[in-house]
N, C-alpha and C positions, 0 to 999 in steps of 0.2 A: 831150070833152077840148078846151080850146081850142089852137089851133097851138101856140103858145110852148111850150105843155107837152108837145106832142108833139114838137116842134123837140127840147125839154130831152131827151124820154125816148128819140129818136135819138140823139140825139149821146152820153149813157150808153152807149146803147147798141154803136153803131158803133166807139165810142174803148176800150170795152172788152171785148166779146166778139173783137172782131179781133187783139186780145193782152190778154185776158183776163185772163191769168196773165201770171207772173213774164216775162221776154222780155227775157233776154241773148241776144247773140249769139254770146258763147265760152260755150255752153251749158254744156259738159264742166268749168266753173268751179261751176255751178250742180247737184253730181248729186243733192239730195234734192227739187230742183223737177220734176227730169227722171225720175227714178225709183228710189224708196225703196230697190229691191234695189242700189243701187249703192252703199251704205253703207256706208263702209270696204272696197271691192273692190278697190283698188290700192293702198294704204296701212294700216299696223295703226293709224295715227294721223295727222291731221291737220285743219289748220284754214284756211279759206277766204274771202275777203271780196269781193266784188265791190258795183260801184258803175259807172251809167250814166244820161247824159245823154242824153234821146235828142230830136230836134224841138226843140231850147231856142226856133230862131226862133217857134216858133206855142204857146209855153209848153204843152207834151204833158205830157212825162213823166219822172221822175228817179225813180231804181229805186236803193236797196239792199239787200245777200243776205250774211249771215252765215254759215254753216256750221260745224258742230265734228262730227268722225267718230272712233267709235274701236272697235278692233276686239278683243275679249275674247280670253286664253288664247292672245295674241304666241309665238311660236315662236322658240328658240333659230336663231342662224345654224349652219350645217351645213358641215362640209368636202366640196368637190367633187372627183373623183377624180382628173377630166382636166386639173386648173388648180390650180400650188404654191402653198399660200396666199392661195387663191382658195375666196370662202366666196358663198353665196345663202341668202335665207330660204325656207324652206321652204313650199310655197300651204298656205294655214293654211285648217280646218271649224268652223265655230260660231259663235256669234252676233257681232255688230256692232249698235253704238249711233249715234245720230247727233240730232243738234239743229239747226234751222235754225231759220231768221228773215228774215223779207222785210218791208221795207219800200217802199213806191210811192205819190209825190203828182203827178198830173195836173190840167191845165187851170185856168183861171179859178174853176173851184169849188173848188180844193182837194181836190180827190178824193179821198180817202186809203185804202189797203189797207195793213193789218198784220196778217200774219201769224207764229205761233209753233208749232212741232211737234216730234213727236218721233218719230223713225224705228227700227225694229226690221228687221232681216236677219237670213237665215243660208245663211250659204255652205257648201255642201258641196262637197267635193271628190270628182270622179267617178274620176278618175287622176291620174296626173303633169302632166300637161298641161291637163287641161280641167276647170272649176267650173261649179256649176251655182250659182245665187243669188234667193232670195226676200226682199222684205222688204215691210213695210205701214208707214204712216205714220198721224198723225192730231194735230190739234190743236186751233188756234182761228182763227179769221178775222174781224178786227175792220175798220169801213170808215166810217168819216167824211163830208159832204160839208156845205159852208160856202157854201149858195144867195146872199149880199150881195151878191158881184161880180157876177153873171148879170145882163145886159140882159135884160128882157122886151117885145115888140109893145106892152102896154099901155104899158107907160111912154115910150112916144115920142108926144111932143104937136105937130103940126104937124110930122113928121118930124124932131124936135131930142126927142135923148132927154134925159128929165127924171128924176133919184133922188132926187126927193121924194115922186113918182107910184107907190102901193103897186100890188107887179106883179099883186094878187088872188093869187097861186101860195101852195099851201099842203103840207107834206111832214109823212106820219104819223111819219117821224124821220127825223132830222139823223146817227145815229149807232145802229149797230148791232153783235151780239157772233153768230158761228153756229159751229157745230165744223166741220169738215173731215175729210175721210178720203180716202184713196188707199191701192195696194196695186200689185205689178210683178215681174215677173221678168227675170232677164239668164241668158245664160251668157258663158265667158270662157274664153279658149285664150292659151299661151302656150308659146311653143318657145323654150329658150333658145339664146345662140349654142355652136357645136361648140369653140372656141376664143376665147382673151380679145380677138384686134383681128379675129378674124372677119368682125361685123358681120351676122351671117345671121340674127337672129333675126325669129320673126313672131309676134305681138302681134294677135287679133280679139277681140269682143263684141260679142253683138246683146241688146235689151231689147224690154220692151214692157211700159207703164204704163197702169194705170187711173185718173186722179186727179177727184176733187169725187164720189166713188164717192154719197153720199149726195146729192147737188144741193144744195147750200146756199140758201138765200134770199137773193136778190140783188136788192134793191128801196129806195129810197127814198119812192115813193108808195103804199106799203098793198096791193101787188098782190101776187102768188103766183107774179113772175115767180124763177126760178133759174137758179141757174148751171150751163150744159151740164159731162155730165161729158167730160173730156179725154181722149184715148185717145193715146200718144206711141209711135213706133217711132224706135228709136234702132240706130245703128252706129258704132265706131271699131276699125280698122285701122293696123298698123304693120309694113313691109316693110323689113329692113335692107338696103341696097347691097350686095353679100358684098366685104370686104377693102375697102371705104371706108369715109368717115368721114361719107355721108349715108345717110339713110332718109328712106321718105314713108311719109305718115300721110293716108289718107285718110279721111273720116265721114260721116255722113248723119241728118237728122235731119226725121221727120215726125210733124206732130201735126194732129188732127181736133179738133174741138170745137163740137159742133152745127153750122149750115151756113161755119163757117167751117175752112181748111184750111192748114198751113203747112208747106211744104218748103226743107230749108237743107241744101246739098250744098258741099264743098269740103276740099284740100288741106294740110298740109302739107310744108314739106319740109325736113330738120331736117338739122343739120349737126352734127357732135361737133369741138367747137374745140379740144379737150386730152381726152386722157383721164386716167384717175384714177392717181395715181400707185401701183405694184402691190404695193409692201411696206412701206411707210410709212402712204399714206393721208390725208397730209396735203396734195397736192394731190387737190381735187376735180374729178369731171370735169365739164362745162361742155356746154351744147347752146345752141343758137342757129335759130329753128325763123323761116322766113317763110312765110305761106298766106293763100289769097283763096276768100273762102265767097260763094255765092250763095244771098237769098234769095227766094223765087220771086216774080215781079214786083213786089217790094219797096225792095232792097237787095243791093247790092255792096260788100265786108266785106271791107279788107283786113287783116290778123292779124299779130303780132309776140309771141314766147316768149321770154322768157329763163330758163332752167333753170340752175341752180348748185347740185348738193347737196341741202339738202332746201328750199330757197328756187323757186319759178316764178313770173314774173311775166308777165299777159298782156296786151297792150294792141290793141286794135281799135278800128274806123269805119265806120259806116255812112253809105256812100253811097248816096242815096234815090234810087232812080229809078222811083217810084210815082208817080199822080198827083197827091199831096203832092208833087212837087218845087216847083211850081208856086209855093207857096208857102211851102219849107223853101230854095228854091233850091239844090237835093242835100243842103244839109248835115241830115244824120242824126243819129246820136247816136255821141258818144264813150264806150267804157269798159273799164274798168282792171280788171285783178282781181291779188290776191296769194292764194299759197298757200304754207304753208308744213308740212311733214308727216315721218314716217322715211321710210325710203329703199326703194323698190318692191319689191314681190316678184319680179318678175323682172328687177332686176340687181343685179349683182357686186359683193362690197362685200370692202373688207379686215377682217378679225372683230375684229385684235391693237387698232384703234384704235375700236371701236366703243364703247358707253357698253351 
């Protein structure tokens, strides 16, 4: 193999086995990358978009994530006993659908991954309080790359490179199509509050994903090289203040994937700026969330939420403190997500104004 093409089949490599896959940082915007079982788990419906720039100075990588989740056999809202006119939905058992779609162009080659799937759940409900959740996923995985712009060793004549000078480099294709599969379970706990400004409720889930269960082929030179499968441990937490208007949300998130390994730990801490107005329902209540995620010798991730209703908006940065700073000069990657979905199974909604 001569250098340049082991140079080319490094740098494949390095740029993407080390975020292989999909690689938000508000992960929790992303749940059918993260794990299938999370398919409609906190919503009977809802849709999600995210978008992220990440490295723009060393032209890496720009990432978009589609989502649509919906959860079959929606459950009427229900009177609670201890609250007048105070309604919740009930944790609903049975299946959930979900659709995703990822898009990702890196580097000077054009690198391109597009992916499309389709995810299947089901959640059982073990009691009042705690869900147990399985789902499996599977689709396609389409991947492009566009060798013209690539410098090669051969082509530099007298140390002045020349793109007249054929690099000799030859690729068995340019473009390929392979399916995908994954599969995951979660559970989920949710205590509601004892009173409407209480504020005491707790809110846990822990997961754990299998994804690329099959190994897809991962190669533009004709080799047998694939893609490790991904193994992802996930957590999110919510602690309300008792009798204030904040709560923290703490998470945790680790994934493996052949010798590479990634942990992303961090905070929020959510403020309630209005709550919902209790007979009407025509004021919405309003959260306001600020939090700083670490990812492990990577990135320092500060986070901003704005929640209205059935609208969240999240926006985040990664601050590079890898040895890429060097030449990202910290700046990392920006990105935005929108969600918009009904209104969670565990909170309090007025029923007279519901649809």
């Amino acid at each position: 193999m001569r250098t340049s093409k082991l140079v080319f089949v490094l740098l494949i490599i390095a740029g993407n086995i080390a975020a292989q896959d999909i690689h938000f940082s508000q992960y929790n915007f992303s749940p059918l990358t993260l794990n299938p079982a999370m398919t409609s788990v906190y919503k009977d419906l809802q849709a999600t978009v995210n978008f992220k720039d990440q490295w723009r100075s060393v032209n890496a990588y720009r990432t978009a994530n589609a989502v649509f989740e919906m959860k079959l056999n929606q459950k009427k809202w229900t009177k609670l006993a201890r609250l007048t006119e105070q309604y919740k939905k009930k944790l609903v058992k049975g299946l959930a659908f979900g659709l995703n779609f990822f898009s990702d162009k890196a580097g000077d080659a054009s690198l391109k991954t597009n992916t499309v799937n389709f995810s299947i759940a089901y959640h059982n409900l073990l009691n009042e309080n705690n869900t147990l959740s399985a789902g499996i996923i599977g689709g396609i995985m389409q991947r492009s790359i566009s060798p013209d712009a690539l410098r090669w060793n051969s082509q530099y004549s007298v140390g002045i490179y020349d793109p007249n000078i054929n690099s000799g480099e030859t690729f068995s294709n340019l473009s390929s199509i392979v399916p995908d599969f994954g599969l995951g379970l979660m559970w989920s706990y949710g205590n509601d509050t004892k009173y409407a400004s209480a504020n005491d409720q707790r809110f846990a889930n822990a997961g754990v994903s299998v994804m690329h269960v099959n190994k897809p082929k991962y190669s533009f030179l004709g080799t047998d090289e694939r893609l490790y499968r991904k193994i992802t441990f996930h957590t999110n937490m919510m602690f309300g203040i008792k009798n204030s208007h904040y709560s923290i949300a703490p998470s945790a998130l680790v994934t493996v994937q052949g010798k590479q390994k990634e942990i992303t730990l961090g905070t929020f801490i959510k403020y309630k700026v209005r709550e919902e107005s209790k007979f009407t329902g025509i004021i919405k209540s309003s959260v306001i969330s600020l939090g700083c995620f670490y990812r492990n010798r990577d990135a320092i991730i500060p986070s901003l939420l704005l929640e209205m209703d059935k609208y969240t908006i999240g926006i985040s940065y990664d601050t590079n403190i890898s040895q890429l700073k060097a030449a990202t000069s910290g700046r990392g990657g920006f990105e935005i997500s929108l969600r918009i979905g009904s209104g969670s199974s565990f909170l309090y909604q007025n029923a007279k104004f519901r649809m």
